[in-house]
N, C-alpha and C positions, 0 to 999 in steps of 0.2 A: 548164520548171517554175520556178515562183518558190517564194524562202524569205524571210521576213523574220525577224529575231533581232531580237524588241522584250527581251527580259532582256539580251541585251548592249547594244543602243541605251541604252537605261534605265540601265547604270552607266557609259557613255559619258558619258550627258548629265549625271548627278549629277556625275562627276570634274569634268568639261572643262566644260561648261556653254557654251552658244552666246552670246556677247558677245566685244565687243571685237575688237581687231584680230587677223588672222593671224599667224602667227609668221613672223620673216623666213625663208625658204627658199632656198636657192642655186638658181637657174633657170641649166639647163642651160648650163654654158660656150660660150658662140655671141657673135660680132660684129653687135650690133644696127643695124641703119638703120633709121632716123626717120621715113622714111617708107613707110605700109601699103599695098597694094596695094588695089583696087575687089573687092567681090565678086565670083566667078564662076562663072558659071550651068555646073556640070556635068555634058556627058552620062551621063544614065544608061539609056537605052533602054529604058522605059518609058512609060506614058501616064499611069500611075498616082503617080509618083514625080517630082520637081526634087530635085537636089543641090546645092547650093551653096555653095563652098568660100569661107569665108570665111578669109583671114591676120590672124590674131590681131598677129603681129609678121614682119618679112622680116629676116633674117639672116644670118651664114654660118656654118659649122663651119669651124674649125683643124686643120689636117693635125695637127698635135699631138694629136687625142682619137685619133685610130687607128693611132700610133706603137705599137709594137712588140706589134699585133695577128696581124699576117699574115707581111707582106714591105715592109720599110722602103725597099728599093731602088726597089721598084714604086712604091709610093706617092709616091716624088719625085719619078715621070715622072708620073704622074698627076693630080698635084695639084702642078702646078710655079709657083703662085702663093699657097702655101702655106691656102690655104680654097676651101670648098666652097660654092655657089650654095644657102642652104634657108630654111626658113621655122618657123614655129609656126601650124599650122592649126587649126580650127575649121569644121565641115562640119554644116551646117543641111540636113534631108530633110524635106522639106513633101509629106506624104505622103496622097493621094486617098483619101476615103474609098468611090469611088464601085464599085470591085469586089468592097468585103468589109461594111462591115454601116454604109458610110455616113460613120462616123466621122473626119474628115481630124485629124491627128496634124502635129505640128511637133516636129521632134527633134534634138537634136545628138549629135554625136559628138565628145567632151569637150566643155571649159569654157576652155580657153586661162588664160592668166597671169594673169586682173584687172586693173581700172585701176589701182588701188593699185600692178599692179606693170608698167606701160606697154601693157600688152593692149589691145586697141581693139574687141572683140568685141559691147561695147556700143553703142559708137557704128556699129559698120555694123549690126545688127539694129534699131536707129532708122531709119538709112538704105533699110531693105529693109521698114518698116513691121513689125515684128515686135517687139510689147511684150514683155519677160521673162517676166510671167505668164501671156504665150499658150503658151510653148516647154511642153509636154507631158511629155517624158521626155529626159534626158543621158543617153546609154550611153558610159560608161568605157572608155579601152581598156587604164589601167592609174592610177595614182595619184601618179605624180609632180607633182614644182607645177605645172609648166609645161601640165598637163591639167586640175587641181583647183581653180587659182587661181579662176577666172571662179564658181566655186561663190558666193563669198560676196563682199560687199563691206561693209565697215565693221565685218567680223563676221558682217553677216547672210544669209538667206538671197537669190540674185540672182532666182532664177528658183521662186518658191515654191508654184507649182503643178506639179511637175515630178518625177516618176517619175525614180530614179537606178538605175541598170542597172550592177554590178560580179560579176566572176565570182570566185566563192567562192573560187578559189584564190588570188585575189590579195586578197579580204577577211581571210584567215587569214592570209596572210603580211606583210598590215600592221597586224597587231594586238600588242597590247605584249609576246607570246609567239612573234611570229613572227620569220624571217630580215631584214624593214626594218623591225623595232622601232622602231631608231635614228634613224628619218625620218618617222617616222609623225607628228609634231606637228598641220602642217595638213589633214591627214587625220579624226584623230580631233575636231579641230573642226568640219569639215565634216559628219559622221558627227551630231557633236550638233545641229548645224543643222537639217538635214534627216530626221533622227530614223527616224521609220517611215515617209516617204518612198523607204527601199532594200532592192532588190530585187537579192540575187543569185541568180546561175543558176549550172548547168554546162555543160560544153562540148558544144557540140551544141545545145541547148535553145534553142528559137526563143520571142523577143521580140518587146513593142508589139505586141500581140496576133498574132504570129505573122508579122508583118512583115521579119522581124531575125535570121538566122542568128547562132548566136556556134562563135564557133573558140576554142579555148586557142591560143595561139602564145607560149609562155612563155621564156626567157632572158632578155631584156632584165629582165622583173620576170618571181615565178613564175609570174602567174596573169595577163600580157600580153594580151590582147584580140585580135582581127581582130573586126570585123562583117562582114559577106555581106546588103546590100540592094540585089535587082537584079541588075542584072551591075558593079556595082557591090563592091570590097573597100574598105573602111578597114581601115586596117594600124598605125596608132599609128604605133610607134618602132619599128617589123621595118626601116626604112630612116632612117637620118640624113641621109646624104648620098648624092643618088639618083646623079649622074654618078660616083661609085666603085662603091658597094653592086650595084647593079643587075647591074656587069658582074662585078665582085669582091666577092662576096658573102660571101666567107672573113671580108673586113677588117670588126672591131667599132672602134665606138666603145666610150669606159672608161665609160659609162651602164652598158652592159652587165651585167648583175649575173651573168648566168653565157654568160660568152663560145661557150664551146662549144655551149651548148645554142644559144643565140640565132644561131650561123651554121647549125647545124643546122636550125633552125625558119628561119630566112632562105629556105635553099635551098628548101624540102619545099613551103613556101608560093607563092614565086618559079615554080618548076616548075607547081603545079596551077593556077596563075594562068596561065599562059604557054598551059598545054594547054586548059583550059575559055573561053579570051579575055574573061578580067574584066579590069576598070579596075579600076587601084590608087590609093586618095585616100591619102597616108600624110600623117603629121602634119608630118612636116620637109620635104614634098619641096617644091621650088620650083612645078613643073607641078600644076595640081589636079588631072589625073587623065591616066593614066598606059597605055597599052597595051601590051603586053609584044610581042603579037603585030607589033610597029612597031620596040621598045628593041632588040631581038637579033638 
């Protein structure tokens, strides 16, 4: 089911007004390298679906974000070079239209940093022939920068023919009444951009015409994302650092806005994944996709 709130759109856009630059935003504490990775073509075991993982930026995390989450002892065998191998993704599904009414769909799954803030997401969608205004629909997996940046450039909108996919639980909680009030700036810019271009749903409720499972998988943020296309999961932030997370699932990184819930949700999703053998695309993980039925 889709909702659109054009009355709160409407006193977004009058407040905030879509011009101008983004606000500066702290992207998530990571060791950036300079250089991006080529795209990569992802199995998805389909005929009807490519995946492709594109890295926005390649990076590492600090044994530092997951100090005194779990077990500090552990984690200094585990990480005895003090960081972790990950990235910032960005996963483009150019999706067939030729078993449902015809229509083929170009979609991401977020928006990565912007150039404005080193993202390259533009430059490999050049690289793979894919203009901004052919991209279709962005589905969110939650709204931090590091997912929302790619939204806009110079202020404006990147991709302006393009269906934005957020699950209500996470549009309530970044609104100026909600628990991420305090961070919502490029948020509610975005929001003015794209105006009655967003659509959220709830959990459960299948998107892009039915193409698009969505999961709640909430900790990390309340209203966290998983998509389900395919045998295919994109997971967001349910994994920062795949060589810890994967095996130790307990250990959060301090993103985390509600630790317990997000090892909670780790596990539950970890598990159903492991039993029904999906690939996991997560947005930090080094590998584009992931097989459990292989990690354990």
């Amino acid at each position: 089911m889709k909702y659109r709130f054009f009355l709160l759109v409407l006193l977004v856009v009058l407040l905030a007004g879509c011009k101008g630059k983004q606000q500066p935003a702290i992207v998530e504490d990571t060791i950036a390298d300079t250089v991006a990775l080529a795209p990569c073509t992802v199995f998805s075991g389909m005929d009807d679906m490519e995946v492709i993982t594109i890295p926005d930026r390649v990076n590492s995390m600090s044994i530092d974000l997951f100090k005194s989450s779990y077990n500090d002892s552990l984690l200094a065998v585990l990480m005895p070079d003090g960081s972790s191998p990950s990235a910032i993704n960005v996963f483009l599904l150019r999706m067939s239209g030729y078993y449902y009414d015809g229509k083929d769909y170009d979609v991401l799954i977020d928006a990565g940093l912007g150039e404005e803030a080193g993202g390259t997401l533009l430059q490999q969608l050049k690289q793979l022939n894919v203009k901004p205004e052919e991209i279709d629909a962005v589905c969110l997996t939650h709204l931090h920068f590091d997912h929302i940046g790619g939204l806009l450039k110079n202020g404006r909108p990147v991709f302006p023919n393009a269906e934005i996919y957020l699950s209500v639980d996470e549009f309530n909680a970044w609104s100026d009444d909600g628990p991420m009030a305090d961070q919502n700036a490029n948020w509610k810019q975005v929001l003015s951009c794209y105006a009655n271009k967003i659509n959220l749903f709830k959990d459960g409720d299948r998107i892009v015409d039915g193409r698009i499972k969505t999961h709640l998988a909430p900790g990390h943020t309340p209203g966290h994302t998983v998509y389900e296309a395919g045998v295919s999961l994109f997971i967001g932030d349910l994994i920062h650092a795949q060589d810890l997370q994967l095996k130790y699932p307990d250990f959060c990184a301090r993103y985390d806005n509600d630790p317990a819930l997000a090892v909670k949700t780790r596990k539950q999703i970890l598990k159903e994944a492991t039993a029904s053998g999906y690939y996991l695309c997560g947005a930090h993980c080094y590998e584009p996709d992931i097989f459990l039925g292989d990690a354990r």
